[in-house]
N, C-alpha and C positions, 0 to 999 in steps of 0.2 A: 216494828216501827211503822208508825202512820206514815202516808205519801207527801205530805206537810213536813215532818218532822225530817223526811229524805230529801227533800228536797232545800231543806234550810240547812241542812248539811254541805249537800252540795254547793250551794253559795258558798257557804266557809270557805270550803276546802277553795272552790275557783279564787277567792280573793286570797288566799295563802298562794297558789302558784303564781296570783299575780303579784304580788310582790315578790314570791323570790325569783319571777321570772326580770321581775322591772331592776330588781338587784343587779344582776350575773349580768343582765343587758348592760349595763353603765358600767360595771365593772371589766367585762371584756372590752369595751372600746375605750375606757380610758387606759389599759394595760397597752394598747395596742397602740394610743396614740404616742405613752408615753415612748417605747421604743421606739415609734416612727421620729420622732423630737431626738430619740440618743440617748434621752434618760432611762435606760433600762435598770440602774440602782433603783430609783422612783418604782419602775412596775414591779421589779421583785420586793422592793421595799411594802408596794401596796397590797401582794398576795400574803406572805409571809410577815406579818405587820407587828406582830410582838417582838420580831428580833430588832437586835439595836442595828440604827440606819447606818451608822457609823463601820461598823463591819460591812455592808453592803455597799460601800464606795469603793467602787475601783476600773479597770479598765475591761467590758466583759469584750468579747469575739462576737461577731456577728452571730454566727451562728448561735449562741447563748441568746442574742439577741431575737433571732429566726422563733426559736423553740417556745422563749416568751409569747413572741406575738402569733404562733400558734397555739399555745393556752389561752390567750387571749380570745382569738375566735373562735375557740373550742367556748368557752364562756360567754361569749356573743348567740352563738345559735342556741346552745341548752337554751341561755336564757327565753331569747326568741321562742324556740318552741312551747315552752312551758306556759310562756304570756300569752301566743295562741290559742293553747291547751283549756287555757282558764276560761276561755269566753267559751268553748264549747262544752266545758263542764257547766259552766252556769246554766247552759240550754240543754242539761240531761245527758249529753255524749260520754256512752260508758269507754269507748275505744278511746276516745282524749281522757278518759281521768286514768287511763290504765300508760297513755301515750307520757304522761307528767309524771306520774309515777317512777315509770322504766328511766325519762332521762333525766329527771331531774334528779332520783333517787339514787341511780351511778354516778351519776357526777359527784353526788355528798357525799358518798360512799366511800370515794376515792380521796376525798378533801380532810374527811376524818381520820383514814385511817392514814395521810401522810401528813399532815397540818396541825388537826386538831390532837391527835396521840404522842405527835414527834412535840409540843406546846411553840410552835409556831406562830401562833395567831393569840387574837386576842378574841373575848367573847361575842364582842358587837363587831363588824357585823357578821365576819364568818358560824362564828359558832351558835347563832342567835336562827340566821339562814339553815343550820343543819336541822333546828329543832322544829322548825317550820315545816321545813319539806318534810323529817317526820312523821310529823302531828298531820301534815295530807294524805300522806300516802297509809297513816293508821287510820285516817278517819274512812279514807276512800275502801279500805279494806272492813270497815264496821257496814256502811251503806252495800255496799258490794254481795256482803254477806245476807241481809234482810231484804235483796230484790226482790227476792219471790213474792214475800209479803207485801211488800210494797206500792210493787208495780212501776219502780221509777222510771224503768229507764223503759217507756214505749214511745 
């Protein structure tokens, strides 16, 4: 692979973490406002979005509440980080595309195999996000691989 061709990868790949970082950002702090408001049916409703809203009406316990709004900011910083991530992947930072990789790659990891397998969700946008961070962390493993020839990342 030319250093060209590495580097227009890398782009890709940084404006794919920036979006799914700018995602999980708006999505942990609206999870987070909505239990701060009380409506914590609304933020389970908004994580687990294919089930009917109607089964998700009822009275939860704080604590249910708690546990949200700490999935919540667990979804806040991923996102955070990754959106970081992405500006120093576009400037060649191999430790940020390995940094987007690790958290953003656990976090899908985790969302797949209880959301997406359990049919939880719907495809946009969860499952849309999973195929994204994906397709990063496959691409950042294709550039990763042809450094040598490269030269990208000095």
């Amino acid at each position: 692979m030319n250093r060209n061709t590495a580097h227009n990868l890398l782009k890709l790949i940084a404006l794919l973490w920036l979006i799914w970082g700018a995602v999980h950002i708006f999505a942990g702090g609206i999870t987070m406002y909505q239990v701060s408001i009380g409506d914590i049916s609304a933020a389970v409703g908004g994580i687990a979005d294919a089930v009917d809203p109607a089964s998700l009406q009822r009275d939860y316990p704080a604590a249910s509440g708690a546990i949200i709004s700490q999935h919540g900011f667990n979804l806040l910083w991923i996102g955070l980080i990754t959106f970081i991530a992405a500006f120093l992947i576009w400037q060649r930072n191999r430790t940020a595309l390995w940094l987007a990789a690790l958290v953003g790659g656990l976090a899908d990891l985790g969302y797949f195999l209880f959301l997406d397998l359990g049919g939880f969700v719907h495809f946009l946008p969860g499952t849309l996000m999973t195929l994204i961070s994906g397709s990063a962390i496959l691409l950042s493993l294709y550039v990763n691989s042809n450094r040598g020839r490269s030269k990208i990342f000095d």
